[in-house]
C-alpha positions as CSV (number, residue, x, y, z in Angstrom):
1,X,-22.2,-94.3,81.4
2,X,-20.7,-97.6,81.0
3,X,-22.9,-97.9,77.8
4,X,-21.3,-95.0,76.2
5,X,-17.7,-95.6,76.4
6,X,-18.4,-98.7,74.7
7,X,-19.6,-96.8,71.4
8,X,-16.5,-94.5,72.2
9,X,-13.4,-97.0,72.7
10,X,-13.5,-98.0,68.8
11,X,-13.1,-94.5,67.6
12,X,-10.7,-93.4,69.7
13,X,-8.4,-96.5,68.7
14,X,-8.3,-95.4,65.5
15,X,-7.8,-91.9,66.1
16,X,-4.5,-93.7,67.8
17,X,-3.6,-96.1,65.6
18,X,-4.4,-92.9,63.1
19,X,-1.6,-91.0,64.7
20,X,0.8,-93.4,65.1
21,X,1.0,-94.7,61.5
22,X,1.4,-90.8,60.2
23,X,4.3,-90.7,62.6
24,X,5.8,-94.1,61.4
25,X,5.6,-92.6,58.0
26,X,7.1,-89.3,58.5
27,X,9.9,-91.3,60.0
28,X,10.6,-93.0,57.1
29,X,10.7,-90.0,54.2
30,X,13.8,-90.1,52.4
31,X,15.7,-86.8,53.4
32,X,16.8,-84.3,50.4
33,X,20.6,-84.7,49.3
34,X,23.1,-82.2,50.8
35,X,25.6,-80.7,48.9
36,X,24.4,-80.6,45.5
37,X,23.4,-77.0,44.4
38,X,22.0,-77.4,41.2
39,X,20.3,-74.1,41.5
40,X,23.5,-72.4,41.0
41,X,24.5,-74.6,38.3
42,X,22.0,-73.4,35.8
43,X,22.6,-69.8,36.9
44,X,25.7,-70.1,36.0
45,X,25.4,-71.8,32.4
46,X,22.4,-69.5,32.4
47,X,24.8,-66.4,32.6
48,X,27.6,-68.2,30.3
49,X,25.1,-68.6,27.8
50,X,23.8,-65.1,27.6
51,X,27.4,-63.6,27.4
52,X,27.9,-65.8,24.3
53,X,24.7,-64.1,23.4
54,X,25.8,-60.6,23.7
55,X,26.5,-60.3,19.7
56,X,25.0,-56.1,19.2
57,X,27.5,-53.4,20.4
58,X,26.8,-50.2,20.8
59,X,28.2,-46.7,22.2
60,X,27.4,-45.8,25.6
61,X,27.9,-42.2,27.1
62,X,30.4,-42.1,29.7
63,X,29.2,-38.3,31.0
64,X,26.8,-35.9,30.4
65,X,26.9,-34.5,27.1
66,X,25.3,-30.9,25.6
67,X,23.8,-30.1,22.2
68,X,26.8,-29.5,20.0
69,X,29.3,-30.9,21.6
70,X,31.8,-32.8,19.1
71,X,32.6,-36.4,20.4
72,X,35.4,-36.9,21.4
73,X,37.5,-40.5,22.1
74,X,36.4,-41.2,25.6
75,X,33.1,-39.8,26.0
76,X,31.5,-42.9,24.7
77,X,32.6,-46.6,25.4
78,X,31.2,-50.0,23.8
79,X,28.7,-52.1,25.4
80,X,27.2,-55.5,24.3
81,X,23.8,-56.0,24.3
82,X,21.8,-59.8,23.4
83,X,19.0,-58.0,21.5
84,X,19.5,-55.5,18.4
85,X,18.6,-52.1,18.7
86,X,16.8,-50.4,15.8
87,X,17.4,-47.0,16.2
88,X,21.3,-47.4,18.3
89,X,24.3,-46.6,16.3
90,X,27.0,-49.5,15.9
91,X,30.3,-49.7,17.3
92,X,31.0,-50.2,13.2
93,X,30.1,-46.1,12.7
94,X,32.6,-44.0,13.5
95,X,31.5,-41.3,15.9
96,X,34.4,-39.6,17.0
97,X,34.4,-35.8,16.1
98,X,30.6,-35.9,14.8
99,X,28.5,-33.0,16.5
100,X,25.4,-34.3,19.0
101,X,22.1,-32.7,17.8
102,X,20.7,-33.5,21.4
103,X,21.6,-33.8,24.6
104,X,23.0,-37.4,25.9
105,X,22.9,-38.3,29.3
106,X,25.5,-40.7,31.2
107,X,25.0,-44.3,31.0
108,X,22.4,-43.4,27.9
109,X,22.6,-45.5,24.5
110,X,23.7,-43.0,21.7
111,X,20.8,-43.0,19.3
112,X,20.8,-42.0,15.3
113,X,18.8,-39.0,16.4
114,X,21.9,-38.0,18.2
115,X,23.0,-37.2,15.3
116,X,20.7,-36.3,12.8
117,X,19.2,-33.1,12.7
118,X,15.6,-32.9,13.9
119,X,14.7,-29.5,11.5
120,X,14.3,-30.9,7.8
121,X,15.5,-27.4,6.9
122,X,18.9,-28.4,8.8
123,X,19.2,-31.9,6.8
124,X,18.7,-30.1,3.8
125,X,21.7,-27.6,4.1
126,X,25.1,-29.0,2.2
127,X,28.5,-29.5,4.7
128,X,29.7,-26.0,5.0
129,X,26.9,-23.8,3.7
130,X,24.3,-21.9,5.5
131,X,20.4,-21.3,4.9
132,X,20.2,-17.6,4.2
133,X,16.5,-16.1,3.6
134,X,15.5,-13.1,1.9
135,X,12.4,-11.3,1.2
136,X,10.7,-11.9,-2.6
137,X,8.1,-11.2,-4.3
138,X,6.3,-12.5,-7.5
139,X,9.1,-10.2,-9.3
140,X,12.0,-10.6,-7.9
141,X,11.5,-14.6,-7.4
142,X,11.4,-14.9,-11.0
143,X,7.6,-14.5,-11.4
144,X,6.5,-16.0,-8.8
145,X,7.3,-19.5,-10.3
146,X,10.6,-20.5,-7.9
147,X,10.3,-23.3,-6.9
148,X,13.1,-25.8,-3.8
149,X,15.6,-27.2,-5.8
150,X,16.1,-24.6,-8.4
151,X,19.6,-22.6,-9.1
152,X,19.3,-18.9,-9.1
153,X,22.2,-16.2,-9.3
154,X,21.2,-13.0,-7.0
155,X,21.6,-9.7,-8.7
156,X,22.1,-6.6,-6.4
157,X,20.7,-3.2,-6.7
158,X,22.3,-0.4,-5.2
159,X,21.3,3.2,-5.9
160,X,24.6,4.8,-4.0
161,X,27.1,2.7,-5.6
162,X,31.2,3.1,-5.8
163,X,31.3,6.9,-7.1
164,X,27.7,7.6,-5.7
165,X,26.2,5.7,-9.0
166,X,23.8,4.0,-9.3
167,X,25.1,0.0,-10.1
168,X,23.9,-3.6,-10.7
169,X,25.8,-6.4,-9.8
170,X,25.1,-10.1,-10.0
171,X,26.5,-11.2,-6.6
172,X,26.4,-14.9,-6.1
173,X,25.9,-17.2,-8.8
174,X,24.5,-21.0,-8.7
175,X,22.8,-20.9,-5.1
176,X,20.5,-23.5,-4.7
177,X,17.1,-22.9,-3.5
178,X,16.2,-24.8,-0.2
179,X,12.7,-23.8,0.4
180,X,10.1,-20.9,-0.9
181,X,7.3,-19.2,1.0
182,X,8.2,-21.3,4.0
183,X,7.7,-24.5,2.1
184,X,11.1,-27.4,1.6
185,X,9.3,-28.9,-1.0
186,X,7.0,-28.2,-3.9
187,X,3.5,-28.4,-2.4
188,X,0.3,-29.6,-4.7
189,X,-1.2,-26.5,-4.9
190,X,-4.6,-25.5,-3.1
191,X,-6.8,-22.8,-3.7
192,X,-7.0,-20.2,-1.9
193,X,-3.7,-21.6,0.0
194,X,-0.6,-20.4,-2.1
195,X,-1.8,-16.6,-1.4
196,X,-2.4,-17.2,2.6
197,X,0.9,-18.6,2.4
198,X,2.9,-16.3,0.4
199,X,1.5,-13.3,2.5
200,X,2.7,-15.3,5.9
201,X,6.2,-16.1,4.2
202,X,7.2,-14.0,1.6
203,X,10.5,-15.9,1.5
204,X,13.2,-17.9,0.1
205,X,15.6,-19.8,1.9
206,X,19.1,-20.2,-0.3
207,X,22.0,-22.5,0.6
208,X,25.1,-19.6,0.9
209,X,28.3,-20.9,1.4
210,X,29.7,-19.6,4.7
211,X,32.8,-17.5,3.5
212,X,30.2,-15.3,1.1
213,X,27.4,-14.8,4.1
214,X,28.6,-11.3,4.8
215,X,28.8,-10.4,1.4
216,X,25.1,-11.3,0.9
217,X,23.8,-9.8,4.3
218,X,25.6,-6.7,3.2
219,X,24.1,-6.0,-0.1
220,X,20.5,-6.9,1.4
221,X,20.9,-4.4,4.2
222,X,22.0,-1.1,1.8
223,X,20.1,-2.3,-1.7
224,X,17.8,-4.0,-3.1
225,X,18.0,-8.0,-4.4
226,X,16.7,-10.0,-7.0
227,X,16.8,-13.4,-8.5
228,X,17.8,-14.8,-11.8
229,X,16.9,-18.6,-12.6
230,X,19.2,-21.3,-14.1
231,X,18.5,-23.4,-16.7
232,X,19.4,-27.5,-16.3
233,X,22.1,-27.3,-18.4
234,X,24.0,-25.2,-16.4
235,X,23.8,-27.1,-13.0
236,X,26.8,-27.8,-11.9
237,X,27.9,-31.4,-11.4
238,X,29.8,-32.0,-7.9
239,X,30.9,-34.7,-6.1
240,X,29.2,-35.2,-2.6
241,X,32.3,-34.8,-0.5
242,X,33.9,-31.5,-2.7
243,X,34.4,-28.7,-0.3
244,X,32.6,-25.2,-0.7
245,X,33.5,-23.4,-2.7
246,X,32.5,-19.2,-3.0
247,X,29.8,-18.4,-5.6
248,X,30.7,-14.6,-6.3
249,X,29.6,-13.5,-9.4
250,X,32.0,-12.1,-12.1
251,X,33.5,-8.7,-10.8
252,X,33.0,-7.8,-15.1
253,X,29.2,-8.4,-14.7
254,X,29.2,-5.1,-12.7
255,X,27.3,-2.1,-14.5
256,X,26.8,1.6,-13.3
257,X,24.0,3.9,-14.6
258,X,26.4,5.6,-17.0
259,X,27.3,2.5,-18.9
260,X,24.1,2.5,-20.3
261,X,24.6,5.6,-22.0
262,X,26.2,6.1,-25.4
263,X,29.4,8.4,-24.7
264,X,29.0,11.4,-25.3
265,X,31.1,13.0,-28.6
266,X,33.5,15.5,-26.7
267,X,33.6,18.6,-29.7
268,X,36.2,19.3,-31.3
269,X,38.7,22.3,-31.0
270,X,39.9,24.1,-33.7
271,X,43.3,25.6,-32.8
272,X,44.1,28.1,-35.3
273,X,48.2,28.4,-36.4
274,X,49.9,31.2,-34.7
275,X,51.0,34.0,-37.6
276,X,54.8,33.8,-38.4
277,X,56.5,37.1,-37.2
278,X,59.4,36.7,-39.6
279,X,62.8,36.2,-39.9
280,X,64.5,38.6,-36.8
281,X,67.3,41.1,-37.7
282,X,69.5,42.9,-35.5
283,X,70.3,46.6,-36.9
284,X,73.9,48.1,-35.5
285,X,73.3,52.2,-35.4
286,X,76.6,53.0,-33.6
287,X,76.8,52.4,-30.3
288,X,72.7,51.2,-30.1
289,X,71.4,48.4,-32.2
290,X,67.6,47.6,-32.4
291,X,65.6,44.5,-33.5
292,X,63.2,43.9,-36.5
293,X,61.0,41.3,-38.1
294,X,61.8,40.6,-42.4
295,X,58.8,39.0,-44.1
């Protein structure tokens, strides 16, 4: 027994002397400084630093806005942003009265899809016209050879015209073509394709301006249309922000059936000379007097 605390005594002193010099040292660690938050410091330069950063504004909705709905002053408001945004519309465009193409939601970035029209039909329609479509054929779209882009005048048929007549007009003149057989631009042609295509959408889409729309949807409703090509010397030069203006045709370049006919030679009347009775006398007899007729 004695034996073995004598093989034990020098590890247990070190265990002790072990423990006390861990405790000696903890003692003496040098405690952290007080009141000296540089944590909040940086957080706060951090901060400064990105407001400097904030050089991209943009327009921010300030409510729920529909489809079509023209912007007004305070439904958007400015907001800063450190990183540019591609597809965001500066605070440098002027958005006030444009019309939204989509929906914006509050607190949502206004976007140049906004803004734009989505249909390529839609982008290709001038300020204050409208696409109008009517139904062709290889005869009355010059052919078959129309093609988007071109300027056609649209004559009207009607067989019942002013006086029951029959009478031609040309209606509209200088309408540009927008698309043909369903197509906005000129595809390459494939075969087999064109005929699929033209039997789907036997069509061409015209660029009307809106005041003559009624004019137009009338004469297709009660008679019959067809189209007349343009040459490039007579397109029309305008400038990009000219107003609409109508394209009616010329009210002389209106002909009835009749017209077409030489006039008939109306006969002529012989009107023979009444005879001369003669010079009148009166004869007294009397009391009685009596007329006659001298030669």
């Amino acid at each position: 027994m004695g034996a073995r605390w004598l093989y034990m005594l020098p590890a247990l002193l070190l265990s002790v002397l072990a423990v006390i010099l861990a405790v000696i040292g903890l003692s003496r660690e040098p405690e952290p400084a007080r009141g000296n938050n540089n944590d909040g410091v940086v957080m706060q330069v951090s901060e400064g630093n990105d407001t400097k950063a904030l050089e991209h504004t943009y327009w921010v909705a300030t409510h729920d806005l529909g489809i079509g709905t023209p912007i007004k002053k305070d439904d958007f408001r400015k907001v800063s942003v450190s990183v540019p945004l591609a597809q965001a519309v500066p605070e440098e465009t002027a958005v006030e009265g444009q019309l939204l193409r989509r929906n914006v939601r509050e607190g949502e970035i206004l976007a140049k899809s906004h803004l734009e029209a989505g249909n390529r039909l839609a982008q290709a329609v001038p300020a204050g016209y409208r696409a109008f479509a009517i139904g062709i054929d290889n005869v009355t779209a010059v052919g078959g050879l129309l093609q988007p882009g071109d300027l056609v005048d649209v004559l009207a048929d009607f067989r019942n015209g002013q006086d029951k007549e029959p009478t031609s007009m040309v209606l509209l003149s200088s309408l540009e073509v927008l698309a043909v057989n369903g197509q906005i631009e000129d595809a390459p042609e494939q075969k087999g394709g064109n005929d699929q295509r033209r039997g789907r959408n036997a069509t061409a889409v015209l660029a009307v301006p809106r005041q003559d729309l009624v004019r137009l949807q009338l004469a297709d409703a009660n008679g019959s249309l067809r189209l007349a090509m343009a040459g490039d010397a007579n397109r029309p030069k305008v400038a990009d922000n000219a107003e609409p203006i109508s394209k009616q045709g010329d009210p002389s370049m209106t002909t009835k059936l009749d017209a077409l006919f030489p006039e008939k030679k109306k006969p002529v009347v012989h009107h023979r000379a009444a005879p001369n009775p003669g010079n009148k006398v009166e004869v007294y007899e009397g009391a009685t007097s009596r007329s006659t007729y001298v030669h």
